[in-house]
VEXPA-370686 format. One record per residue (C-alpha): y negated, z, x. Coordinates in steps of 0.2 Angstrom, whole numbers, padded with zeros to 4 digits, always signed. Last residue first. Layout:
YZX/...
***
This chain:
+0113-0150-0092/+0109-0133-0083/+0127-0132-0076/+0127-0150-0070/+0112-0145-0060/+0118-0131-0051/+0134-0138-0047/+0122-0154-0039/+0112-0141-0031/+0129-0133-0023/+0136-0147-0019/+0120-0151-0009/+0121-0136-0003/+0138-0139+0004/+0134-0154+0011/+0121-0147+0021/+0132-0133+0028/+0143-0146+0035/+0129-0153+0042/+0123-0133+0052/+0140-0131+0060/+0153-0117+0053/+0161-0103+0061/+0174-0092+0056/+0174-0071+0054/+0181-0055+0062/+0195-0064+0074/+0180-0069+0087/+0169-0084+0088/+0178-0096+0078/+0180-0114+0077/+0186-0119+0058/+0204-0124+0055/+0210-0110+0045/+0192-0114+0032/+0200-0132+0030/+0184-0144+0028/+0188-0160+0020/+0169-0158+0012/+0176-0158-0004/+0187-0143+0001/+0171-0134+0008/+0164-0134-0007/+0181-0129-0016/+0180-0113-0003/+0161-0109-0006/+0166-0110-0025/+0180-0098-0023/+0168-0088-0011/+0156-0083-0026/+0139-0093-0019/+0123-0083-0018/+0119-0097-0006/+0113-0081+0007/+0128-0075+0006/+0141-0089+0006/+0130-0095+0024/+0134-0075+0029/+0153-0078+0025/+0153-0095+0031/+0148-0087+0050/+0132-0099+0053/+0133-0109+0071/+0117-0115+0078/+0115-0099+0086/+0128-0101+0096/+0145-0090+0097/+0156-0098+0110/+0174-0106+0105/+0168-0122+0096/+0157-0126+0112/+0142-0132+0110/+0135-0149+0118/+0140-0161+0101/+0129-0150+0091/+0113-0153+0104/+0106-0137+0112/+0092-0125+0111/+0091-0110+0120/+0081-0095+0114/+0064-0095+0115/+0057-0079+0120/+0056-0075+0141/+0057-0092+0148/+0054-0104+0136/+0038-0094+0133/+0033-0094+0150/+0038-0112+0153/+0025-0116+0139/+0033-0124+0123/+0029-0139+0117/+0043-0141+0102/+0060-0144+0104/+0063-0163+0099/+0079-0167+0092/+0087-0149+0091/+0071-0142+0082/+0073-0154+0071/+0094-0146+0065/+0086-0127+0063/+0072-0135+0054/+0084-0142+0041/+0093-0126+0040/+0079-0115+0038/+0073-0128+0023/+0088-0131+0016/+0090-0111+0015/+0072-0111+0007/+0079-0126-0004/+0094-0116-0011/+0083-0100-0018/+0070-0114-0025/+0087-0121-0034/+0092-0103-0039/+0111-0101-0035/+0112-0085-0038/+0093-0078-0049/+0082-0069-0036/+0069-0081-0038/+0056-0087-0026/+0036-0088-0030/+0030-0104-0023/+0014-0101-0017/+0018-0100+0002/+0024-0120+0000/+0035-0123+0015/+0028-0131+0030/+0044-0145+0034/+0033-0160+0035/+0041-0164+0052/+0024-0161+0063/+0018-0148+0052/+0034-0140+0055/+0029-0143+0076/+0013-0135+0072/+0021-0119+0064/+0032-0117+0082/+0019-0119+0091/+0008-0104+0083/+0023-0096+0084/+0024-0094+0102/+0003-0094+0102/+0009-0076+0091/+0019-0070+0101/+0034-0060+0091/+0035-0043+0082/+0047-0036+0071/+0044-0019+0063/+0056-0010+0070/+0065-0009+0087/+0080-0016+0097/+0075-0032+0100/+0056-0028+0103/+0050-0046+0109/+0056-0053+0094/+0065-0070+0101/+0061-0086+0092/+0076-0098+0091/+0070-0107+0077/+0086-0101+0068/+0082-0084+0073/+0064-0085+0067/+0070-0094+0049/+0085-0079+0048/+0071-0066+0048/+0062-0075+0036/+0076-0075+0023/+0079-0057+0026/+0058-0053+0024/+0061-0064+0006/+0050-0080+0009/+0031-0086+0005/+0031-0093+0022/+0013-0085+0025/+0018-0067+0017/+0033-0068+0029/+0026-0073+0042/+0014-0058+0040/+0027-0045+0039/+0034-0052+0053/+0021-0048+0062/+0011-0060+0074/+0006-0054+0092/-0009-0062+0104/-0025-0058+0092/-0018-0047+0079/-0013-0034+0094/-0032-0035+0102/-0039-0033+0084/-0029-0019+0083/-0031-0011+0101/-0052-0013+0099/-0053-0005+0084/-0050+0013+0089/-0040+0022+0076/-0046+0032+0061/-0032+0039+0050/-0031+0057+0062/-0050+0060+0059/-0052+0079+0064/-0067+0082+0070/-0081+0079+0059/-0091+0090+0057/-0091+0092+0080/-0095+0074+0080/-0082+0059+0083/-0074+0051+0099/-0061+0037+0089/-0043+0037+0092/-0034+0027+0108/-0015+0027+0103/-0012+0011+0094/+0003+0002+0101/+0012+0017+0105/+0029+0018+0097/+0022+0029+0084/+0005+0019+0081/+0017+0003+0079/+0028+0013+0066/+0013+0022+0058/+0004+0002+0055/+0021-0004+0048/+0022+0011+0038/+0002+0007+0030/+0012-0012+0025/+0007-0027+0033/-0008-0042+0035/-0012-0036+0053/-0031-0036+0049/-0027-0027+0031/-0016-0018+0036/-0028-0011+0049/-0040-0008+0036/-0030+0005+0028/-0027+0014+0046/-0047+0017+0046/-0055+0006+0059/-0065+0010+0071/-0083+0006+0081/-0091+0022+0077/-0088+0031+0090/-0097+0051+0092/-0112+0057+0103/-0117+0075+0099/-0137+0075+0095/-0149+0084+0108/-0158+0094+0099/-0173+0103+0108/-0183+0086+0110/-0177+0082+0091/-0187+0095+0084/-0205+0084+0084/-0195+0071+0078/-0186+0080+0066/-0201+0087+0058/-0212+0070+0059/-0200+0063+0048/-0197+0074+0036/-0214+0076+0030/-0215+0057+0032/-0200+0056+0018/-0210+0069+0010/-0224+0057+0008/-0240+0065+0016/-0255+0072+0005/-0244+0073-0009/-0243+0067-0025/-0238+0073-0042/-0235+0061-0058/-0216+0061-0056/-0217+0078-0055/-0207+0085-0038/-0190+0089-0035/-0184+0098-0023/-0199+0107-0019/-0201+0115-0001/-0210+0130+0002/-0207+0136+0019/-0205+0115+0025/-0224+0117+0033/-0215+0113+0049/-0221+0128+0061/-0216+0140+0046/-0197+0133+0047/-0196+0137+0064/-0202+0153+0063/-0190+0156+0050/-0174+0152+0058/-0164+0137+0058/-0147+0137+0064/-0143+0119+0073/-0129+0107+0065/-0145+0094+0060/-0162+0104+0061/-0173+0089+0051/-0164+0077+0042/-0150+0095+0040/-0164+0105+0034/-0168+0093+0021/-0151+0090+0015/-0148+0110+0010/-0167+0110+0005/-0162+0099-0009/-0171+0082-0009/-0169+0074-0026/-0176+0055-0025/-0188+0049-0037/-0203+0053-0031/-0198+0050-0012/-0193+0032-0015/-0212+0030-0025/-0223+0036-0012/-0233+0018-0013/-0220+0009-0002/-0210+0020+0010/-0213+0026+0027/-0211+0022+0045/-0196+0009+0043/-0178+0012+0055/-0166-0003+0050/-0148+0003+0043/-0135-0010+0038/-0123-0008+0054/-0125+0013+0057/-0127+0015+0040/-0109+0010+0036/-0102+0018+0051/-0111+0033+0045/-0103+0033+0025/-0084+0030+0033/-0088+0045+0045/-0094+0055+0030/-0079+0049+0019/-0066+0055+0034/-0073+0070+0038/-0075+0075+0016/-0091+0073+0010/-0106+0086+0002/-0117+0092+0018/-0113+0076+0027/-0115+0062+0013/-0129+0071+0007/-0136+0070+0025/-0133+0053+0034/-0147+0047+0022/-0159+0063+0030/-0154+0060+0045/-0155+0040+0048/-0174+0041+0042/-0178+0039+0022/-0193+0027+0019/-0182+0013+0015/-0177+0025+0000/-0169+0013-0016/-0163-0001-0002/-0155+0011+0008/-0146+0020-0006/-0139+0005-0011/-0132-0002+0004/-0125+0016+0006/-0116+0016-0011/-0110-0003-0007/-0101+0002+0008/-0094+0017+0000/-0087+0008-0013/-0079-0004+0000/-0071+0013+0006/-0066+0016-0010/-0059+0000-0015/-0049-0002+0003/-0041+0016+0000/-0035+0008-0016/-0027-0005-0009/-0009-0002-0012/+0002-0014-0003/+0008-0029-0012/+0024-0041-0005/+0036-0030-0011/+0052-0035+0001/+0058-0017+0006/+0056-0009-0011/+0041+0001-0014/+0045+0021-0016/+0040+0028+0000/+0025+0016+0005/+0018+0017-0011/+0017+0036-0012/+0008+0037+0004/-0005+0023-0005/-0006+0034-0016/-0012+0050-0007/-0023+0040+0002/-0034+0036-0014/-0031+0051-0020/-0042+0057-0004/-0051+0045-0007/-0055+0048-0024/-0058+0066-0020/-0070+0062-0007/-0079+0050-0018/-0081+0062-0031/-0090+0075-0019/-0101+0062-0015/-0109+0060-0032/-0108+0077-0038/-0120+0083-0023/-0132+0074-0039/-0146+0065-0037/-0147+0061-0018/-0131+0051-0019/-0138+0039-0030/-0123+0032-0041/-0111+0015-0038/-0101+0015-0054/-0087+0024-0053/-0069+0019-0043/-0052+0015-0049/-0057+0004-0062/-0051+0000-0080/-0046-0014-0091/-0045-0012-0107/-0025-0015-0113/-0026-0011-0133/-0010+0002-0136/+0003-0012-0144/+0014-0006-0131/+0013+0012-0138/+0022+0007-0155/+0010+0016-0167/+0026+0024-0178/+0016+0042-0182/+0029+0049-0171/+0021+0039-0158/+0031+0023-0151/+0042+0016-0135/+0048+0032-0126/+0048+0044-0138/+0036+0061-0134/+0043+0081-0134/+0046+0083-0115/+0030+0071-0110/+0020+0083-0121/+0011+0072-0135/-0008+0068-0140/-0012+0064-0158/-0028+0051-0159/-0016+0045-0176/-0020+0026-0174/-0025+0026-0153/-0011+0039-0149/-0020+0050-0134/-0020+0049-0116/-0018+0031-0116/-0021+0025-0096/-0034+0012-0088/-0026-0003-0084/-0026-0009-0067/-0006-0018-0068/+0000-0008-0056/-0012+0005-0052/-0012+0011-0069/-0030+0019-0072/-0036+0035-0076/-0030+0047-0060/-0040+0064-0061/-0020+0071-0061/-0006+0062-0051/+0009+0060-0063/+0004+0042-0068/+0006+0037-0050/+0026+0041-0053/+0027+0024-0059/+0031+0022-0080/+0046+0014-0089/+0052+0004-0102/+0046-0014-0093/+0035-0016-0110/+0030+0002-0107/+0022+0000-0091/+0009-0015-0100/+0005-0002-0111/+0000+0012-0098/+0006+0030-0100/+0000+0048-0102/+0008+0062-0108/+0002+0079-0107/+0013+0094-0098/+0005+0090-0082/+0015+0083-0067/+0002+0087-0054/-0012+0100-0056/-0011+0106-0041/-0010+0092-0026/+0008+0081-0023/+0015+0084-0006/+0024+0071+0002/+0038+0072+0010/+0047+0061-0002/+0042+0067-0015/+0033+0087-0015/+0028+0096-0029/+0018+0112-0032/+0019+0128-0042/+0013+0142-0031/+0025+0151-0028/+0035+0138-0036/+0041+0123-0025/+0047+0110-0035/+0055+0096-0024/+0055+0080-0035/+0065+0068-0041/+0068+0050-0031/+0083+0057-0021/+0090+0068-0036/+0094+0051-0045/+0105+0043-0032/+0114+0058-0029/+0117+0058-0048/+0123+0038-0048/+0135+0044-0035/+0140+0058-0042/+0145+0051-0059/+0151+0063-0072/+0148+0080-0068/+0133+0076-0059/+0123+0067-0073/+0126+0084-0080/+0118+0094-0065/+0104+0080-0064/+0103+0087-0083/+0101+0103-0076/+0087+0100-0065/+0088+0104-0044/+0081+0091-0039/+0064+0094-0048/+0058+0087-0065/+0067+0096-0078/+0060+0111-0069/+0042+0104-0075/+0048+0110-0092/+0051+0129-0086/+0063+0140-0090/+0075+0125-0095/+0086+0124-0112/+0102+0118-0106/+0112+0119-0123/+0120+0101-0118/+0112+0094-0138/+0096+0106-0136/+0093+0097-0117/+0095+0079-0125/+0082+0086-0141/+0069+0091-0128/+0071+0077-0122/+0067+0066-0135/+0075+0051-0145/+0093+0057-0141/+0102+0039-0144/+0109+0040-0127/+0096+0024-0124/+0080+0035-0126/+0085+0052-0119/+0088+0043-0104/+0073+0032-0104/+0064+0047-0105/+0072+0057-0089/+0069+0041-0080/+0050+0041-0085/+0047+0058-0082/+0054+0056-0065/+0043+0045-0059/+0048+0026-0057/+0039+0017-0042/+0054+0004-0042/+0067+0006-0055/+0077+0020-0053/+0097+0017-0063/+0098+0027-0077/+0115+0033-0083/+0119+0029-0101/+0134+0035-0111/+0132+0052-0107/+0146+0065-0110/+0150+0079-0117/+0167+0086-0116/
***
């Protein structure tokens, strides 16, 4: 029977394409197209290849069913009619998946590519910010992802050798009232931008410390884009700038543009020497909305204003008797008396900025939303309705003002989330949602807590980057750590308020007060301790041997598991460095 030798294990972010790739790669098939020749499972369709249902899934099926149900769960659901795909409950937009291969050299040195890469309109890697090779840079030859070698061109141009220029996710900041082009651009960036940062969430493993933030450079791109556009017209009232973005955005991008102008824009009668209005386009589409807003405008109207006969864009060399800035101007105000304006809230925040505030992932933001944290959603105008990513600020900044996130300890420890974890428990912090995710605890609790380290000197070093590798000494010294401020925290507890002792410390005893048959925090099960060491048990054994510890003799707190006191721990890491060591001489 046919078989593969090598079964692809998902790196994180890793499309489809890639994995099927790698595949062909390392079973010596090249391509494959040429794998599907060799098992005579020629597909209707390439993109088929792709969904859950593939028949090389089907293959990978027949002989590991494990490793095949692991591989179906990051492939895509291909829907047909019409041809779309969805990952992880998310839908992909037309034009997904294209037959043309593109890659980023810095991907290929790991051998694979993120499933970002599969998005169409997007140029750049967002992992390593590099804008993508489309086409082979000695032979300009461009490949079909079925038919292309992983590492090299047919020609032999090795693709990691591709030059790495790096690109940007945004344009450069345009005038808005040149082109509806402009606008329309950012609306789709954002809306890949979100679309991204979705993908993110799903495929990131739990302890990835970066979060896409490519929502963030577009909205800062906004930002700048109405800065600019203020400072090029001065002349322009609050309509007429609030327009393009209007008539051409998306709900989201023109609330983002209005909040923007709401805090940079001051009201000016008219513009230096005509020149803003010269050089700006002014298409009657924006002018009637500066002047009429969502009214209808009929032709009387129009006649009353002059505005009958309105050029878009006049000679450079023409002026007017009145600036058309000042045309516009007086229109709307002499309208505005009829129109009364809908009032909308622009004091919020997108959901990508609140990570930002909270210092967490976009799925720990939906998880406080879904429990209720952040409920209250911005009042916004009749165009623009339906803003489900905007939120209120005032809950967020409330919640980063009196709660810490475990997310953020973490990033401020510089430690794994399970590492972390076990710090908050050791200090005997309580999460004041036991039974929920994401964890949460006070933060003036912490706070004390972080003082009291200062106090001892046991602050951790958050730029330290911690290694996976077993028995790594910077792995070893973040237990030390834990352990070691498990042990002065029994000395001298910190200040705590009787409120917090109350309700989310937990109590803290000396060692010589605990009973050997009572589970206490301040007793590790050796199993866990083993763990966390990334110490075989026959080593944690002969460590516990030279400690004269028997592990029949050891309290324990049930049947299930023994319990061990935090200074025979100690010496076990210091057998363990000193094993370490010795192994490195």
């Amino acid at each position: 029977m046919k078989e593969l030798c090598y079964l692809p294990k998902p790196a994180e972010f890793e499309s489809p394409k890639s994995l099927l790739m790698r595949m062909a790669h390392y079973n010596g098939f090249g391509t494959i197209s040429n794998m599907c020749m060799y098992f005579a499972c020629q597909p209707h369709r390439w993109t088929d290849l792709l969904g859950q249902k593939s028949l090389l899934l089907d293959i990978v099926d027949q002989q590991a069913p494990l490793i095949a149900a692991e591989l179906r769960s990051v492939f895509y659901s291909v829907l047909s009619h019409p041809l779309t795909f969805k990952a992880d409950n998310v839908y992909l937009p037309r034009g997904c998946c294209a037959n043309r291969l593109s890659y980023c050299p810095e991907c290929i040195d790991a051998a694979h590519s993120p499933i970002f890469h599969d998005l169409p309109d997007l140029k750049i890697c967002l992992l390593h910010g590099l804008e993508l090779i489309t086409e082979c840079p000695k032979c300009h030859a461009q490949e079909r992802w079925h038919n292309a070698l992983l590492f090299k061109c047919r020609c032999g141009f090795l693709r990691n050798a591709a030059r790495r220029v790096v690109g940007d996710f945004m344009p450069a900041v345009a005038d808005p009232f040149q082109s509806h082009c402009v606008v329309e651009e950012i609306s789709m960036k954002y809306n890949t931008s979100k679309l991204c940062a979705t993908l993110w969430e799903a495929r990131r493993k739990a302890d990835t410390p970066r979060c896409c933030n490519a929502p963030l450079r577009v909205i800062e791109h906004i930002e700048m884009t109405v800065a600019s556009q203020l400072a090029r017209y001065p002349g322009f009232i609050r309509p007429l700038h609030m327009a393009p973005w209007i008539n051409g955005g998306s709900a989201a991008v023109a609330w983002l543009a209005n909040r923007a102008l709401h805090r940079l824009y001051t009201d000016k009668q008219s513009c230096p020497g005509n020149d803003c209005c010269r050089l700006a386009t002014i298409d009657r589409r924006n002018m009637q909305r500066a002047v009429f807003g969502d009214e209808r405008v009929d032709v009387e109207t129009m006649l009353d204003f002059s505005l009958d006969q309105w050029v878009e864009q006049p000679s450079p060399h023409h002026y007017t008797v009145l600036p058309r800035c000042q045309i516009i101007r007086q229109a709307n105000a002499a309208y505005c008396p009829a129109y009364a304006p809908p009032a909308e809230n622009l004091a919020g925040l997108t959901k990508d900025e609140i990570t930002t505030l909270l210092k967490c992932s976009l799925s720990t933001v939906e998880r406080l939303q879904s429990q209720g944290w952040f409920i209250k959603r911005v009042a916004t105008a009749p165009f623009r309705s339906f803003l489900p990513d905007v939120i209120e600020q005032t809950a967020p900044k409330e919640f980063a003002q009196q709660y810490i996130l475990l997310d953020e300890l973490r990033a401020q420890f510089g430690l794994p989330t399970y590492l972390c974890d076990h710090l908050m428990r050791a200090a005997g912090l309580k999460s004041i949602n036991p039974f929920f995710e994401p964890k949460i605890y006070h933060r003036a609790t912490v706070l004390v807590m972080l003082s009291h380290l200062q106090s001892h000197h046991l602050f951790p070093k958050t730029e330290t980057r911690k290694s996976t590798e077993a028995m790594a000494s910077t792995a070893l010294r973040d237990i030390q750590y834990i352990l070691s401020l498990t042990a002065a925290l029994r000395k001298h507890p910190p200040a705590y308020t009787s409120y917090q002792a109350q309700n989310y410390i937990y109590p803290i005893t000396d060692s010589s007060d605990i009973d050997s048959d009572a589970l206490d925090p301040h007793f590790f099960d050796v199993n866990e301790v083993f763990n966390i060491l990334g110490m075989p048990l026959c080593d944690g054994l002969a460590a516990l041997g030279e400690v004269g510890m028997d592990l029949q003799k050891l309290p324990r707190a049930n049947s299930n598991y023994s319990l061990i006191d935090i200074e025979v721990i100690r010496d076990i890491i210091g057998i363990s460095l000193r094993i370490s060591d010795a192994a490195k001489m």
